[in-house]
N, C-alpha and C positions, 0 to 999 in steps of 0.2 A: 641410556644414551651415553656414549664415549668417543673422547678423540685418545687417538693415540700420535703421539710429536715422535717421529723416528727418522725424519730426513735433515739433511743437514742445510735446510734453509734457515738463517739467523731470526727469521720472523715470519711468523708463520698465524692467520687469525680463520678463526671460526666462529661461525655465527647460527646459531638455535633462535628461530622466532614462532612463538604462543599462535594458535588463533585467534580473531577477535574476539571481542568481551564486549556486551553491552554497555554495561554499566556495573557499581557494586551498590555495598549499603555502606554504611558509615562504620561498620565494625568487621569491614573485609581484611583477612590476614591471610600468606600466602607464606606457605613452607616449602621446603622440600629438602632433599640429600644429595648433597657433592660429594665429590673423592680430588684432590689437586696435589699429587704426587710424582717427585722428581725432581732431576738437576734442575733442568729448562722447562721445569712446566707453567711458569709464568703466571700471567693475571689475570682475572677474567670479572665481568660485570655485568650484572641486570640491568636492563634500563626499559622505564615505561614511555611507551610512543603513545600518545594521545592525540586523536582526530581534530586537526584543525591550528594543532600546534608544531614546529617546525622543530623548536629544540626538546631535546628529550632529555628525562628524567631518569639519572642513577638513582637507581634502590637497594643499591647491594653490590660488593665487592671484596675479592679476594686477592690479595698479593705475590704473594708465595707460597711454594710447598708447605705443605701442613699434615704432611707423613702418611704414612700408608694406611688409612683409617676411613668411615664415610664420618661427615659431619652434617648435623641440622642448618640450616638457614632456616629464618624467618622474620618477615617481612614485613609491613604494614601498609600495606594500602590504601586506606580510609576509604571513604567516597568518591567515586570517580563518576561522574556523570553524562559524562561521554565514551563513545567506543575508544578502545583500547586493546596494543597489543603490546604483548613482552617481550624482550630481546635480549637473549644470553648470548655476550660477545667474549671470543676465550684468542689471546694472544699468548704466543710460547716464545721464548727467546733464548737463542744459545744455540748449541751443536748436538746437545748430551738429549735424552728419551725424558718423555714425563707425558703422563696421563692423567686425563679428565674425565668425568663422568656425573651425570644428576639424574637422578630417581626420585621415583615420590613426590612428584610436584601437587601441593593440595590446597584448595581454594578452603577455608573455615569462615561464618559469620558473614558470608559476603550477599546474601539473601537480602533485598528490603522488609522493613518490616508486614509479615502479614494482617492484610484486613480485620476489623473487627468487629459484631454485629452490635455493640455498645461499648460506650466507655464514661462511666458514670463517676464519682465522687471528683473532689477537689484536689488531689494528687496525680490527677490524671488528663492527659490532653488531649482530643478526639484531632487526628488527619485530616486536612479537607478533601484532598483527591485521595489519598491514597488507602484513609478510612483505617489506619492505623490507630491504638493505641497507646500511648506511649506517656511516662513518667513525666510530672510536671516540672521536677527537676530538670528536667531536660531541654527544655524552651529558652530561647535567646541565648541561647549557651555558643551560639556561632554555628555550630555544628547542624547540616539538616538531618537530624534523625527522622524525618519523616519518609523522605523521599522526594517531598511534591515542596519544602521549601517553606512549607505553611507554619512551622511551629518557630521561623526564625522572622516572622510577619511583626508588623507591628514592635517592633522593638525600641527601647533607649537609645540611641547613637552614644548617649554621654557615659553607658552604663556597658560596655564592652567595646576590647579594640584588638584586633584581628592584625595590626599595627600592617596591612597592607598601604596605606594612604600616609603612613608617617605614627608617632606615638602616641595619637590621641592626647587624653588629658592625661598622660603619664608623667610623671618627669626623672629625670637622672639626680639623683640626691647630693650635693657639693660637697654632704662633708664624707664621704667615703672614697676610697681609694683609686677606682676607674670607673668606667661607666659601661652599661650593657651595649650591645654593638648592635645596628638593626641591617637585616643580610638576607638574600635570595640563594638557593640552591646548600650544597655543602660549605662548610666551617672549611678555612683554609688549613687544617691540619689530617691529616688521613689519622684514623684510627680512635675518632674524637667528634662528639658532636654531633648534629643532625644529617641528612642528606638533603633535604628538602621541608619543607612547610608541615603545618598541623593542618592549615584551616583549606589549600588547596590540595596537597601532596603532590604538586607539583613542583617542578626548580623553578616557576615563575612567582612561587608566592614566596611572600615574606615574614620573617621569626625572629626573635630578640634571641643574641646569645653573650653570651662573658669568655672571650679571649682569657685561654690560663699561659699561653707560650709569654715567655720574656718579653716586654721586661716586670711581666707580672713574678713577686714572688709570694708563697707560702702564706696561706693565710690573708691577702691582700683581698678586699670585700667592695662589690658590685652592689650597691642597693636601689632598687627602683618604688619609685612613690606614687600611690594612689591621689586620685583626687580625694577629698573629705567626704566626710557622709554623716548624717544626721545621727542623732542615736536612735538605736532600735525598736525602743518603745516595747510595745507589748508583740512586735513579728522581729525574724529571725533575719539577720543581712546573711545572705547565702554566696560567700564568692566559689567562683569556678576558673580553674586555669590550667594549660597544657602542658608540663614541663619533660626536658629530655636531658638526661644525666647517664653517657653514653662513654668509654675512657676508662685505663689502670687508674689514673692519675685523680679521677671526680670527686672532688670531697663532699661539700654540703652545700646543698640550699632551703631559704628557712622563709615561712613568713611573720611577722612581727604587724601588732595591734597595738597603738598608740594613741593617748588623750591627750597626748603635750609634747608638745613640736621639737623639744631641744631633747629630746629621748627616743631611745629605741623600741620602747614600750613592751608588751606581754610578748611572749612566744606563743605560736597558733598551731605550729606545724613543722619538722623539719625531717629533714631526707639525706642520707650518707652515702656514699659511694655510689659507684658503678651498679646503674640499674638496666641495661641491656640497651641495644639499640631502636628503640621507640620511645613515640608520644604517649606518656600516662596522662591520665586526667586524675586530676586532684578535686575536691568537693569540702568549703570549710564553711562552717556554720558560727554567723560569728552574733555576739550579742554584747552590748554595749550601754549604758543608761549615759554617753556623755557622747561629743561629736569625735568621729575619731579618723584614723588613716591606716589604713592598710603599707606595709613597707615588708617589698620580698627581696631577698639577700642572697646573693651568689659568694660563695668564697671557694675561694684558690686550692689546689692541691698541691700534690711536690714537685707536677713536671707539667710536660705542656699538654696531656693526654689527658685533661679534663675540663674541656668546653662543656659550659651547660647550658640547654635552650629553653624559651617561654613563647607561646604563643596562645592565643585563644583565650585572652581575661575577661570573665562576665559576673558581672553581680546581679541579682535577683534579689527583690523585695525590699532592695536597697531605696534611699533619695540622697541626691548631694545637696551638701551641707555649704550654703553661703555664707561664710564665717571667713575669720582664722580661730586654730587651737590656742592657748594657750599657752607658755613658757615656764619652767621651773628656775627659778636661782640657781645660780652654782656655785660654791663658795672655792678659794683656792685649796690647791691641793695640800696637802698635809694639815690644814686646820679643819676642823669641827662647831659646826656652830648646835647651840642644843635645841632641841626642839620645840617651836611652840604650839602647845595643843590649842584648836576651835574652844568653843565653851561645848559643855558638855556636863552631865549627868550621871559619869561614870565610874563605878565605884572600883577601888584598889584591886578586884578580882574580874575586872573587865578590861579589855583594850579600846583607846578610841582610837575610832579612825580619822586620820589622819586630816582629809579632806573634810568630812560632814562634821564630825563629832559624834555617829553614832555611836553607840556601842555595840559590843560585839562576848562572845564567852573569852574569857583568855585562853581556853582550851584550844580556840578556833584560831590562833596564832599559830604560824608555821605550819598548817597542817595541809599543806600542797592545794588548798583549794581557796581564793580570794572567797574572803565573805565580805570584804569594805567594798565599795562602788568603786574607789581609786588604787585599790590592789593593796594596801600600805601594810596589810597585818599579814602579806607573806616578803617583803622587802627585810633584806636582809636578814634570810633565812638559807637554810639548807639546799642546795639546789637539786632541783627535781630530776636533772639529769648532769651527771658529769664523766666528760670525754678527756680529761687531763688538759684541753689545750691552752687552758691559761696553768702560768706559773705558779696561783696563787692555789692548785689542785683544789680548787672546790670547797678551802677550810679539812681536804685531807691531811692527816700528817703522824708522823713517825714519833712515838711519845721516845722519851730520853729511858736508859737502859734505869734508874730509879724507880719508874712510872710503868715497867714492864710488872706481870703478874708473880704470883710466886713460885709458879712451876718451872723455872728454872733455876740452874744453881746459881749457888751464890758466889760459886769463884767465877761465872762470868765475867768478862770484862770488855769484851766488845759485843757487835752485834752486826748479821748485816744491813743493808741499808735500803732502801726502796728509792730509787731516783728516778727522775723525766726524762725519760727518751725518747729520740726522734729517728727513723732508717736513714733521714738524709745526713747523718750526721756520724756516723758509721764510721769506726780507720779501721782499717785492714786488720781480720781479724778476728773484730770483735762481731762478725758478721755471723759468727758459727755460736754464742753465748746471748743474741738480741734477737729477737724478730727483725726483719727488713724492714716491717712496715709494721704501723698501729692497726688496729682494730676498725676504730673509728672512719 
């Protein structure tokens, strides 16, 4: 299918509508191939009309010319459980010729699950209508992978929040930089951020996202906080959550597991850049011997083209924790107090830990994996990941030209130098000798 813009009306719109659609499954994606070439070939966008709803739902759009080439679209539809149609709406503006065209339109995964004539062991969840079987992972996760709605039956209210009704037992953490934002439909910047919901995929549902435009800058961090939860014990606290990191601009989101309130505690998980325009689901297995809190971290990139979204938080196998954590001392900056060990048992070629006083091998120091309860025998250590974006590079560093080896000569006298660079930070120039941009 193609329009061709060749008259000299200043606006000029076209409109392509889908037949109807029943319904999908909860893993419905929708592709196909454009072509949006020319002066005036203008903007054009999908939008889903849904039975019973007045305002309709963008899922997709295009700008501008994008050169004489086809390109893929793809889409995410989730679950839709009502009838539904598609509607490609293509406006052209100006005097000058430009051409449209889409091919390949392809429905993938959008099947319910099919029936099953058993579904036996404890990793698995038997459908009530619809006789599916499906992953026990998968239960109160928000999401109806069933079909029939059965497997999101019975659930915690306190233990998942869809943040349709407000944030649940969430809260915005005071001592970080700004606060996540809670929003319907798309993020007010084009080319950035969600279009619509996880948990409806409609503009009428709601999603947490972190504003990165002004006067947010670089590196500025959104942390959002769990309620408490018991410690683990001998099962597994299973959280689940939706995130969309969509933008040139996206830099990281991270989740962090904490026993002690005045701290950011372990890292669990974290995600860089620009991951496409959809809802991924994330799956973290967390295990703990103390009461602890969940805290997931948005931070800032270099421009405003990196909104990040959350929706859909559920924990499984979890119980909340009627407490508070905990508190660590903190002594002022520049001074050191020494350390005082628990009583303990432990001989000159063992480490104790910190907290208990077990002991532990010294070998099992720094060796990227906590063997203490309280983490203490990998603190201040080598870090397991580094992205240069602290100053202090990780304990990376450039030895003095004495401390180089011997294979160079010995009338050197200089050397060059390894330093921290940032693209934003760029004068004219040096743009042809630097990368634009980090890695990270």
């Amino acid at each position: 299918m193609f329009i061709l813009k060749n008259s000299s009306s200043i606006s000029q719109i076209a409109r392509l509508r889908s037949p109807k659609f029943s319904q999908t499954g909860s893993n419905c994606m929708l592709s196909f191939w454009y072509y949006n070439y020319g002066e005036s070939v203008g903007a054009a966008e999908m939008q889903l009309l849904v039975d019973g709803l007045k305002k309709p739902t963008v899922v997709w759009r295009t700008y501008y010319n994008e050169g004489n080439q086809w390109l893929k679209a793809v889409i995410q539809l989730g679950q839709l459980p009502h009838p539904f149609q598609l509607s490609l709406d293509k406006i052209s503006l100006g005097f000058y010729e430009g051409v449209s065209a889409i091919d390949d339109i392809t429905f993938e995964n959008c099947a319910l699950p099919p029936p099953a004539l058993s579904c036996e062991g404890p990793n698995n969840f038997w459908c009530r209508d619809t006789k599916a079987c499906i992953d026990s992972l998968l239960v109160c996760d928000l999401v109806d992978n069933c079909g029939d709605g059965s497997d999101e039956d019975n659930c915690n209210p306190d233990l998942q929040c869809n943040f349709e009704n407000g944030m649940c037992n969430w809260e915005q953490d005071v001592e970080d930089d700004f606060d996540w934002i809670r929003i319907q439909g798309p993020t007010p910047t084009v080319n950035t951020g969600p279009l619509k919901d996880h948990t409806t995929g409609i503009a009428r549902g709601h999603y947490l996202y972190m504003e990165s435009s002004e006067p947010r800058q670089f590196q500025d961090k959104a942390v959002l906080l769990s309620p408490l939860f018991n410690p683990s014990g001998d099962r597994t606290c299973i959280f689940r959550f939706h995130y969309h990191m969509f933008g040139k601009q996206v830099y990281k989101l991270s989740v962090h597991k904490r026993t002690v309130s005045n701290t950011k505690g372990l890292l669990l998980w974290y995600k860089f850049g620009n991951q496409g325009n959809r809802w991924i689901r994330q799956t973290l297995y967390i295990l703990s011997s103390k009461p602890f809190q969940i805290l997931v971290e948005g931070t800032v990139g270099d421009s405003f083209t990196g909104d990040i979204g959350l929706d859909d938080m559920s924990f499984l196998g979890c119980t909340l924790y009627n407490g508070n954590l905990p508190t660590v001392s903190t002594t002022t900056l520049g001074t050191s107090v020494p350390v005082t060990l628990p009583m303990n048992n432990c001989t000159e070629r063992e480490f104790v830990c910190r907290a208990s006083g077990h002991c532990i091998q010294m070998i099992q120091k720094c060796d990227f994996r906590p063997d203490c309860s309280d983490e203490s025998d990998e603190t201040a250590c080598v870090k397991e990941v580094c992205d240069f974006e602290d100053k202090n590079k990780c304990g990376w560093y450039q030895p003095a030209l004495g401390q180089m080896s011997g294979k160079y000569p010995s009338h050197t006298t200089s050397i060059f130098k390894w330093e921290l660079g940032r693209g934003a930070n760029l004068y004219p120039g040096q743009d042809k000798h630097c990368p634009l941009t980090d890695h990270t």
